[in-house]
N, C-alpha and C positions, 0 to 999 in steps of 0.2 A: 643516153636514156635516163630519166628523171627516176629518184624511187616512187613506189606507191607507198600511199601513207597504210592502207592496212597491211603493208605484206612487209616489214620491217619492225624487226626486234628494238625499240626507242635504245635498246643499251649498245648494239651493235649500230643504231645511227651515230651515237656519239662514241664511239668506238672506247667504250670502256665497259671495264666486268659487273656483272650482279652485284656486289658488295661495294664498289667504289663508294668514298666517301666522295660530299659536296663538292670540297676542294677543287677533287679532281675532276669531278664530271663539267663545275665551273670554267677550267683550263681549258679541259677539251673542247667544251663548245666553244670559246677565245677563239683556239687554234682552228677550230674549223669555219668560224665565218670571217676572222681577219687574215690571218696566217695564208690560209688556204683559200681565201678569196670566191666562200661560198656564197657572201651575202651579197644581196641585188646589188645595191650600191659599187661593189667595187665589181661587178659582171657577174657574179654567181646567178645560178639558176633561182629563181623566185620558187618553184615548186618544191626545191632539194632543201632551202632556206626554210620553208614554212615547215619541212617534215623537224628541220633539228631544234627548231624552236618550238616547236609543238612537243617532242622527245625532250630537251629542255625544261619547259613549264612542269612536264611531269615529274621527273626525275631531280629536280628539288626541290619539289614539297612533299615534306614526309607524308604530306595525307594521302594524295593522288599517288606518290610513289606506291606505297603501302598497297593500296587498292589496285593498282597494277602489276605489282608484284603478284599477286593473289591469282589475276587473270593468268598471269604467266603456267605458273603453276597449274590451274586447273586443263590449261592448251596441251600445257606437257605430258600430264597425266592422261588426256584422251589419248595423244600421239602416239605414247609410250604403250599404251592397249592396255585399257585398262580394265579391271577385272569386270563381267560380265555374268549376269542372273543366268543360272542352267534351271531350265523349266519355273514352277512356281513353288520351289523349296525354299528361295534366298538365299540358296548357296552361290559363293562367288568363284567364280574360277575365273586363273590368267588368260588372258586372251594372249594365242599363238602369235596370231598379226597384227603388226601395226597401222592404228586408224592413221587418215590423215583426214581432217576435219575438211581440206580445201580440194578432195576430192571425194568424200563421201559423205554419206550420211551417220555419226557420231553415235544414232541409234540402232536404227536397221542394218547399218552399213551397207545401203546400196549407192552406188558412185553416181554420182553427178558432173557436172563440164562447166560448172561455175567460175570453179581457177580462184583463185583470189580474193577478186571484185566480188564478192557475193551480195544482194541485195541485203539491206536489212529484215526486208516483208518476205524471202527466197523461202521456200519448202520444202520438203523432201517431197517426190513423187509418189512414193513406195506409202511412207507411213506418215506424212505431212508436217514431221518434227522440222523446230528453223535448222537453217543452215547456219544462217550469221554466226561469227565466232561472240562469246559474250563482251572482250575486250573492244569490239567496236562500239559498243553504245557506252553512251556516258549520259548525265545528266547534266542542262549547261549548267554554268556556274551563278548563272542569272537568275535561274529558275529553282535553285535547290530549298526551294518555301512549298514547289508544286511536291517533293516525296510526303508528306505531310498531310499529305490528302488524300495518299493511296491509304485504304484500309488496311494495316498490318493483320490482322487474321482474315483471312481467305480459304472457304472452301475449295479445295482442289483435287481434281484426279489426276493421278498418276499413275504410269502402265513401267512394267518392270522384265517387259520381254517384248518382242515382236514377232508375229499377229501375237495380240493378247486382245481375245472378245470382249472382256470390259474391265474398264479401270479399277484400282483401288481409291478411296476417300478416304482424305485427310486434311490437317486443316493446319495454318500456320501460323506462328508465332510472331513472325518478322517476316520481313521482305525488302532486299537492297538490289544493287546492282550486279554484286555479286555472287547471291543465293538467297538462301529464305530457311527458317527455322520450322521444322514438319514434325505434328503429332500425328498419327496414326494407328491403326488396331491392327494394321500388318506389319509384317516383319520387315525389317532393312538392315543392310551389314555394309561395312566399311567399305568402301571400295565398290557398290553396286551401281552401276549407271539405272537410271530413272527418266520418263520422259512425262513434264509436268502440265498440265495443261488448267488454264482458269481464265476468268474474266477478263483479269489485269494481263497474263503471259503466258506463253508456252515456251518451254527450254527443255533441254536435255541438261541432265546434272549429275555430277558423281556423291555417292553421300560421301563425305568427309570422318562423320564419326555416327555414332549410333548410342543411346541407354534405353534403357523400361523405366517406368515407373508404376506404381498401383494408382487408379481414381477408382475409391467403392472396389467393386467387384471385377474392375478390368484393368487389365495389363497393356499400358501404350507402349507401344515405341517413337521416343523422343530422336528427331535425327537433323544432322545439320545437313547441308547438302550445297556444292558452289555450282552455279553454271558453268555450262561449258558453251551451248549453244545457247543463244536468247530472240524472245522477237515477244513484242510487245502489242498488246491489244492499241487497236485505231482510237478509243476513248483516252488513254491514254498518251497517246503519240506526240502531242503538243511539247511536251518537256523530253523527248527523247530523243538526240539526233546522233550522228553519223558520227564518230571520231575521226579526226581530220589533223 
């Protein structure tokens, strides 16, 4: 059985640890398409070939690596169960159980039968947040003139519990593939999953960090926040595809 490209760790395809340097991730991938006689050429699988070439491209360039890395982490910290809004205090408390993103919903956490394979366009039934993990979309590399066009501030609601009757507004500083930088007059705390919704996307996101500031007479909260789940508006769609 061939692997799937979304359901493999790229450091466990080239069977080496998070911190390897170049070097070694270089070697390895040697040993796995000559050595071990992964690559079409010498009979290897074409589809096994494309995942370690693709886990390859990533993992030596510092940029894409970096940007991967990130996705990592934000996966683990859903998995891990990560802390969760009790009522509309913004208090955070540890979640007892662990989400798995590839059977449930990351917000509401009601399960779904997607497995793996999850659409990019997939939705929760329950409360309509994506499914898709954020590590599947990428921007091609052909097209990275098209982030440039999206408007970095965007009005946007986000909801900080499930059912919650109506969202909060806020508005953003930036926006990438891996989060967006969020002002807002509600409160947010480290560790709070968010479900975002606007023009451009809707994600589920963990805040990462949190401050205040003064403007005049009001008190913002300035908040970073990484995706965990992503899916992207159809206006946009043209520059966003599938990680392969």
């Amino acid at each position: 059985m061939t692997a799937q490209p979304d359901s493999r760790n790229y450091y466990e395809v080239l069977h080496v640890s998070r911190d390897a340097p170049a070097a070694i991730i270089r070697g390895s991938y040697r040993t796995l398409m000559q050595q071990l006689r992964n690559h079409p050429d010498l009979g290897g699988d074409a589809t096994t070939a494309a995942l370690i070439n693709q886990a390859y491209a990533v993992l030596t360039s510092p940029e894409r690596r970096a940007e991967y890395d990130a996705r990592l982490d934000v996966v683990a910290k859903v998995a891990q169960g990560a802390a969760r809004v009790v009522g509309d205090q913004g208090l955070a408390a540890a979640s007892a159980r662990i989400l798995d993103p590839y059977r449930e919903c990351v917000f509401c956490e009601s399960p779904h039968e997607h497995g793996r394979l999850i659409e990019l366009d997939a939705g929760c039934h329950t409360c309509g947040s994506p499914l898709s993990t954020a590590g599947n979309h990428r921007i091609e590399d052909v097209d990275q003139r098209a982030v440039t066009r999206i408007d970095k501030r965007q009005t946007i609601t986000f909801y900080t519990q499930w059912p919650q009757a109506a969202g909060f507004i806020g508005h953003t500083e930036d926006i990438s593939l891996n989060g967006l930088r969020l002002i807002t007059k509600h409160d947010l705390q480290t560790g709070q999953r968010i479900k975002i919704v606007s023009t451009v996307l809707e994600a589920v996101a963990s805040v990462t960090h949190s401050m205040y500031e003064r403007q005049g007479w009001s008190k913002l909260c300035v908040a970073g926040v990484a995706f965990a789940t992503l899916r992207f508006a159809r206006s946009v769609g043209g520059f966003i595809s599938d990680e392969v």
